[in-house]
C-alpha positions in Angstrom: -13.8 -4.6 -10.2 -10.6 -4.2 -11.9 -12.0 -0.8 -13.4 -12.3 0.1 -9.5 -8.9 -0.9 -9.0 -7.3 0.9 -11.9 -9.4 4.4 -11.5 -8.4 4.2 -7.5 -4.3 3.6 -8.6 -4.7 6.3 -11.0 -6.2 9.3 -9.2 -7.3 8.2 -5.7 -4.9 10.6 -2.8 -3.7 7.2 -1.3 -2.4 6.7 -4.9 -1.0 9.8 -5.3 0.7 10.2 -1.9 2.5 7.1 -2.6 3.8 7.9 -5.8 5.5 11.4 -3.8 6.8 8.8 -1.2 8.6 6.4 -3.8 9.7 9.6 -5.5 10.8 11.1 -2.3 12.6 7.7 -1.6 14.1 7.7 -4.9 16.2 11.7 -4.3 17.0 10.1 -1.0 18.6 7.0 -2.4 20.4 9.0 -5.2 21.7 11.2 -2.5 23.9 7.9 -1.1 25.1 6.6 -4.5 28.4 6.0 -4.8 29.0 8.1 -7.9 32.0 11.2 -9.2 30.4 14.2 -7.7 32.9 17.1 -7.0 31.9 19.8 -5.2 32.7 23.1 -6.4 32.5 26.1 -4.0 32.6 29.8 -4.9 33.5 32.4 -1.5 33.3 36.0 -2.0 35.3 38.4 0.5 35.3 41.8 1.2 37.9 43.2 4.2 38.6 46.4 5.8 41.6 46.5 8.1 44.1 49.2 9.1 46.7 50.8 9.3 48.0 50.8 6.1 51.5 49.0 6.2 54.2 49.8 3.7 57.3 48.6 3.0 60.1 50.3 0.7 61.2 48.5 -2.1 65.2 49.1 -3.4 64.3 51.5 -5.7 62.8 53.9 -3.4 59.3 53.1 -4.2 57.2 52.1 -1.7 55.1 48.7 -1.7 51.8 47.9 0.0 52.2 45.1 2.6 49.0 45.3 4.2 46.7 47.6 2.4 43.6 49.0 3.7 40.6 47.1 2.1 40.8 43.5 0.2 38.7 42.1 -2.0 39.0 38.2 -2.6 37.1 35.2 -4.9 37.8 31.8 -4.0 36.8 28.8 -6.4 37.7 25.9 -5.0 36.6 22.2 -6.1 36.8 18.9 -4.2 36.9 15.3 -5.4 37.3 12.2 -3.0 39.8 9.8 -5.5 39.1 6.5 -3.1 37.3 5.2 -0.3 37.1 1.8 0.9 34.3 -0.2 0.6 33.3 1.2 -2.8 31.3 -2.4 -3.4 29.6 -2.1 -0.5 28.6 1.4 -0.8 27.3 0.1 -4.5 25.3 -2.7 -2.9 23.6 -0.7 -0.3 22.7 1.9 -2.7 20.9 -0.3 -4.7 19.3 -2.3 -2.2 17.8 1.2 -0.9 17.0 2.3 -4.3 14.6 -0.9 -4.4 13.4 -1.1 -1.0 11.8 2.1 -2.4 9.8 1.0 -5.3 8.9 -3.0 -3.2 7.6 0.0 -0.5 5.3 1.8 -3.4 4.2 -1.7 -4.7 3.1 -2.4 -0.9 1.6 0.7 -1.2 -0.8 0.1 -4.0 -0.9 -3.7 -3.5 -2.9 -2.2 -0.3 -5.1 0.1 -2.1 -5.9 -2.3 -4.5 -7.2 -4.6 -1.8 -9.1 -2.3 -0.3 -10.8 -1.2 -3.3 -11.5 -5.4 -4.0 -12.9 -5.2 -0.6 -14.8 -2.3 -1.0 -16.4 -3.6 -4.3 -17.5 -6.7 -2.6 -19.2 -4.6 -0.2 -20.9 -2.9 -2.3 -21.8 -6.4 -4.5 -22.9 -7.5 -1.3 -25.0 -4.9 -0.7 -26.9 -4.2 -3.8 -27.9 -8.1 -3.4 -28.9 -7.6 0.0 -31.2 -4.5 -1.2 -32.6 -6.9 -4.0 -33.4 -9.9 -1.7 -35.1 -7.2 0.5 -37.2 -5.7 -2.4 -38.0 -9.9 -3.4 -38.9 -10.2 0.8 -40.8 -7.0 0.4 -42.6 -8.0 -3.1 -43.1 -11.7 -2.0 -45.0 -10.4 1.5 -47.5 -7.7 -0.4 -48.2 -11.0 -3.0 -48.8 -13.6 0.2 -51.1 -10.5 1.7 -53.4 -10.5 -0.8 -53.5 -14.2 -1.1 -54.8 -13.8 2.5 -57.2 -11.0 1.7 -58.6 -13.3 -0.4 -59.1 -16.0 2.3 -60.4 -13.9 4.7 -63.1 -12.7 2.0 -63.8 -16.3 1.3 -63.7 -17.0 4.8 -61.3 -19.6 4.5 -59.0 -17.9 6.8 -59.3 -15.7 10.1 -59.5 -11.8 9.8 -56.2 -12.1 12.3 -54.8 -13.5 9.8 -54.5 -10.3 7.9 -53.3 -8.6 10.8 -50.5 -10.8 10.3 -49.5 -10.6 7.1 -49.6 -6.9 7.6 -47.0 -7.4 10.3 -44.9 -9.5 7.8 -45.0 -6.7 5.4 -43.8 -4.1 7.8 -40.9 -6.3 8.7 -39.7 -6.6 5.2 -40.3 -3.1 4.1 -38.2 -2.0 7.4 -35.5 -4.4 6.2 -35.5 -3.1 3.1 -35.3 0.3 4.4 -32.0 -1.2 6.1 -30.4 -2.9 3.3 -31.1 0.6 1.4 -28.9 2.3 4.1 -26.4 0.2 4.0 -25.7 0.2 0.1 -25.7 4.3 0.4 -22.7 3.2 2.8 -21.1 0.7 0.7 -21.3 3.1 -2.5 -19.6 6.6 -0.5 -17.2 3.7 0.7 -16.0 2.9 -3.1 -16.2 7.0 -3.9 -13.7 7.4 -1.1 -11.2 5.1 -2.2 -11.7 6.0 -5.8 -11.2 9.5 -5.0 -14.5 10.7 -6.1 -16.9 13.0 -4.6 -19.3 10.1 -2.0 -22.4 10.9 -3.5 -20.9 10.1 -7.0 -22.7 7.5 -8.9 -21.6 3.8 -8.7 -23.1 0.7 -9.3 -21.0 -2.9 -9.2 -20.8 -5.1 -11.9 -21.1 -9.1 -10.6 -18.1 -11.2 -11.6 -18.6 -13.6 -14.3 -17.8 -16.5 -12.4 -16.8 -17.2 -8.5 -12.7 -17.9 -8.3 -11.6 -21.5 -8.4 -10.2 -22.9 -5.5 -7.0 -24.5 -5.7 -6.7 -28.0 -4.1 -3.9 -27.1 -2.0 -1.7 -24.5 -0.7 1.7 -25.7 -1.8 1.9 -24.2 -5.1 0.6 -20.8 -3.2 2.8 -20.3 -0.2 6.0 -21.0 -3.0 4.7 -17.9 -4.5 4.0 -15.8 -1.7 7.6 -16.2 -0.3 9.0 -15.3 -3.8 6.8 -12.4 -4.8 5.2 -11.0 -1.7 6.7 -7.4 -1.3 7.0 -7.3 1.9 9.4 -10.1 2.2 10.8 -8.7 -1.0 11.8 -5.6 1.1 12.9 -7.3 4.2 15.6 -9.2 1.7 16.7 -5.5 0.6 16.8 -4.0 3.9 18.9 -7.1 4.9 21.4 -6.6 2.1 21.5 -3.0 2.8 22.6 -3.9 6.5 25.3 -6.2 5.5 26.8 -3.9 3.7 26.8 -1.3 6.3 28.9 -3.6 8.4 31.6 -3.6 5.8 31.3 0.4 5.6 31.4 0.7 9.1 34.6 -1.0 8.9 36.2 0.7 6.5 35.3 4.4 8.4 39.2 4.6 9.9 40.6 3.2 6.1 42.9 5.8 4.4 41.0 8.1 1.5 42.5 10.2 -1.0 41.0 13.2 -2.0 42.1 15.9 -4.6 41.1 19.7 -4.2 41.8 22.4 -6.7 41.6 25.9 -6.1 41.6 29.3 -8.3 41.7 32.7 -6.3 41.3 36.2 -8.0 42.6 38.8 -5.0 43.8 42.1 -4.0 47.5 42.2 -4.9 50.2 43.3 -2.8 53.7 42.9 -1.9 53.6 39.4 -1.0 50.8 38.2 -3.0 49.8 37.9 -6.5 46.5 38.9 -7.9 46.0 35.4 -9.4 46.6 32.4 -7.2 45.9 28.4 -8.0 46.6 25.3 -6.4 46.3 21.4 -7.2 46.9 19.2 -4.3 46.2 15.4 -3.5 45.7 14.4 0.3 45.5 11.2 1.9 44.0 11.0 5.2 44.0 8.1 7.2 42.6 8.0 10.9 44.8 6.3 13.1 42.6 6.5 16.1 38.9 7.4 16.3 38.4 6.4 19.8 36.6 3.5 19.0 33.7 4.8 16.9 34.3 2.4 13.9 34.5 -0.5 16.5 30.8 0.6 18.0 29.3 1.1 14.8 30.4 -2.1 13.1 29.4 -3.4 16.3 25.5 -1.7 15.8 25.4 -2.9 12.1 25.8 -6.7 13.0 23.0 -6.4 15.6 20.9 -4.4 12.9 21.4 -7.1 10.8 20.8 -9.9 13.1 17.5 -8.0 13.9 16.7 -7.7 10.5 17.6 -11.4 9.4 15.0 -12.4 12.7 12.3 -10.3 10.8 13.0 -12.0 7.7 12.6 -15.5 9.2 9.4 -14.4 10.8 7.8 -12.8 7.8 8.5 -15.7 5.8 6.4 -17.9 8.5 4.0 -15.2 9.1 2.9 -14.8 5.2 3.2 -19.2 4.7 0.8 -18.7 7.0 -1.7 -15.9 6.1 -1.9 -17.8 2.5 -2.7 -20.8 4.5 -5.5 -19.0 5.8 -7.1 -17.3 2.9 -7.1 -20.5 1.3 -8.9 -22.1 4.2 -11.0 -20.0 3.9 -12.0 -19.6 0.2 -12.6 -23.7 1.0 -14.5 -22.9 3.7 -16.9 -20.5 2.1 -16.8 -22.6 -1.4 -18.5 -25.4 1.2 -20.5 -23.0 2.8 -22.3 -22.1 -0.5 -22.7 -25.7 -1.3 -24.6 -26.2 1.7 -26.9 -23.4 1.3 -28.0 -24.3 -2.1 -28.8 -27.4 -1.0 -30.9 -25.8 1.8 -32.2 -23.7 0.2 -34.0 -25.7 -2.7 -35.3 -27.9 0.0 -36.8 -25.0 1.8 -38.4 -23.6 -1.5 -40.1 -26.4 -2.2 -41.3 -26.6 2.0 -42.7 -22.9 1.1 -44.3 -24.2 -1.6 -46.3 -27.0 0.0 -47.1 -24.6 3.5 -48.4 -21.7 0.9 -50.5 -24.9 -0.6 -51.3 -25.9 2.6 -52.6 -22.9 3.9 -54.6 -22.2 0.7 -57.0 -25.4 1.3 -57.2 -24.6 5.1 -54.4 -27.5 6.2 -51.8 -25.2 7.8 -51.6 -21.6 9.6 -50.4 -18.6 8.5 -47.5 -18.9 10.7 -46.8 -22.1 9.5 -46.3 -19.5 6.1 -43.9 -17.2 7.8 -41.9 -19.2 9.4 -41.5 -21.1 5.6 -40.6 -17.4 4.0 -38.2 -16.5 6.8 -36.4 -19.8 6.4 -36.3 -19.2 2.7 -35.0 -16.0 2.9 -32.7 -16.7 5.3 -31.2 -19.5 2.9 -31.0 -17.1 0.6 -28.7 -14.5 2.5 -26.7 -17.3 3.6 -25.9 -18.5 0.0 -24.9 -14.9 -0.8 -23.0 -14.4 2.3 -21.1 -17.5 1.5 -20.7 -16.1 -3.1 -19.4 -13.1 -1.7 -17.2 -14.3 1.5 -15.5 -16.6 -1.5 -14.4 -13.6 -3.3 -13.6 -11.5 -0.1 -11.1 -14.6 0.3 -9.9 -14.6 -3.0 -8.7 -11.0 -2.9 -7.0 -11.9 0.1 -5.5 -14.9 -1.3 -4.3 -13.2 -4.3 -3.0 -10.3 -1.8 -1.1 -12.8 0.4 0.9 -14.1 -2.8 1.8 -10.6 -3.7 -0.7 -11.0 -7.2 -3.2 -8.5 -6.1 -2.3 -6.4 -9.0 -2.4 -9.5 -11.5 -4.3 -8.3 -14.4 -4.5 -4.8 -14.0 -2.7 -2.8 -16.7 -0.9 0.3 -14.7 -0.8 3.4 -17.1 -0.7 6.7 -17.0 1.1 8.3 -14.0 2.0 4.8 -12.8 4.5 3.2 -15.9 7.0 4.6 -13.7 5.7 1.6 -10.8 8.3 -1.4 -10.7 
């Protein structure tokens, strides 16, 4: 399972489209951090304009006022010196910056459940096809056992209709439980991202998952490690601060600007012109914009403070439930092996039975269906434990517990 897991983190397109979404969440942080980043901007100008304007200079000469074509090249750089709310802009920054990689551990903290789920499937599945194949085998043997009691006339001849029945009925199921573990095998190909008619074949777990004798120690960890509430916490630090930059919108900044121009000379103008200047800008009066959007980030943060006190109740009580139900299943599977040893040895004694002429065939059948359908149950109930595990492990945010991310995902958080 965890070789499942790995090979669908590492090359699976679920995978790789969110590795381009927490890169693509990453250039879109960096574009808000609150770093020196001048801007430098080069204009090019080329002018034609007439008449010709000249203007004579004390010496008789005449000088060039406005000449007939201008060539110009403006470098100019820009550099904001100090804005309020520096702190804030820090905080928000980095609250963004990991809301991005809790969003790609969601991400594959997703996949890797699916794949768990997938492989249980397909667990599932290949023990449904081998009980089938047992139902299939087990019928042909009882047939002949009745072939022989018809020939000894110790049984009916409608007998063997019977049994021929029974064996039709278990080959058609097996035909079923074949279908379904084609499905459960393309299922696992998809979400490894390998071609569906690959071939795969599950490996049983060593042992089935311990369940826990309570909850406590389970919801603690949930609320500390589940990424979604992980993210909600950054998305709520990201909106406090963007009430303290809203307010600081109409605060004065002060900005420097340099500037280098190489032009067409003249009589009032130099061929080489540059320029150093410091502004402060302050808005007295933006008609009430950094009111209204001060006023927008404390209801997006009271919004976002209501999702945080629901998730944390909502995921207490999804790892309430995954636990109830790996209990539930853990006594299910109790109960079926109990049943099901009881109804082997009923098979037993009606096969017996039948053989000296005490019991019917259907007396058989309905011995072997019971069996069998002990059987499924105490499967249903192995495998419905570790369908709940995965989603216990899931709902504290330790889906990925054990599985070593390499390759194209050390960059994960």
């Amino acid at each position: 399972m965890e070789q499942a897991v790995r090979e669908a983190l590492r090359q699976s397109p679920q995978a790789r489209a969110a590795r381009a979404s927490l890169e693509s969440a990453r250039v879109q942080a960096d574009r808000d951090k609150p770093v020196a980043r001048p801007t430098v901007t080069a204009i090019v100008s080329g002018t034609a304009q007439g008449p010709r304007v000249e203007f004579p200079r004390p010496n008789g000469q005449l000088a060039t006022v406005l000449p007939e074509g201008v060539g110009r090249l403006d470098l100019i750089l820009e550099q904001p010196l100090y804005r309020a709310g520096g702190r804030a802009a820090r905080e928000r920054y980095l609250a963004q910056l990991s809301s991005g990689e809790l969003e790609y551990r969601k991400a594959i903290s997703d996949i890797a459940l699916k794949v768990r789920r997938a492989y249980i499937d397909l667990l599932r599945s290949e023990a449904g096809v081998r009980t089938a194949r047992d139902g299939v085998d087990s019928a042909i043997r009882y047939q002949r056992l009745v072939e022989r009691q018809v020939a000894a006339g110790t049984a009916r001849p409608v007998d063997s209709q019977t049994v021929q029945s029974q064996v039709a009925e278990a080959q058609s199921a097996l035909a079923q439980a074949d279908g379904g573990l084609a499905l459960a095998r393309s299922n696992v190909n998809r979400l490894l991202g390998r071609a569906l008619q690959s071939p795969v074949a599950g490996v049983e777990p060593m042992a089935a998952p311990a369940v826990p004798g309570n909850a406590d120690e389970a919801i603690a960890r949930s609320l500390r490690a589940r990424p979604e509430l992980l993210l909600l916490d950054r998305n709520l630090q990201s909106a406090r601060a963007g009430i303290v930059l809203a307010r600081a919108q109409s605060l004065p900044t002060v900005n420097a600007r340099g500037q280098v121009t190489e032009q067409t000379p003249s009589a009032f103008q130099h061929e080489h012109y540059y320029a150093a200047t410091v502004e402060l800008r302050w808005t007295i009066a933006d008609a009430g914009r950094a009111r209204q959007d001060t006023r927008e980030a404390r209801a997006q943060t009271d919004r976002v403070q209501a999702l945080v006190e629901d998730a944390r109740e909502g995921i207490g009580l999804e790892t309430l439930q995954t636990w109830e139900r790996m209990r539930s299943a853990q006594s299910r599977i109790e109960l079926a092996r109990t049943q099901r040893s009881g109804l082997e040895a009923t098979e037993i004694v009606a096969e017996k039975s039948y053989e000296v002429g005490r019991s019917t065939v259907y007396d058989v059948q309905t011995a072997q269906r019971e069996v069998r359908g002990a059987r499924m149950a105490e499967l249903s109930a192995v495998y419905d434990l570790h369908g709940a595990y995965a989603d216990f492990l899931y709902a504290q945010g330790d889906i990925l517990s054990g599985i070593v991310l390499s390759g194209a995902l050390e960059s994960s958080p």
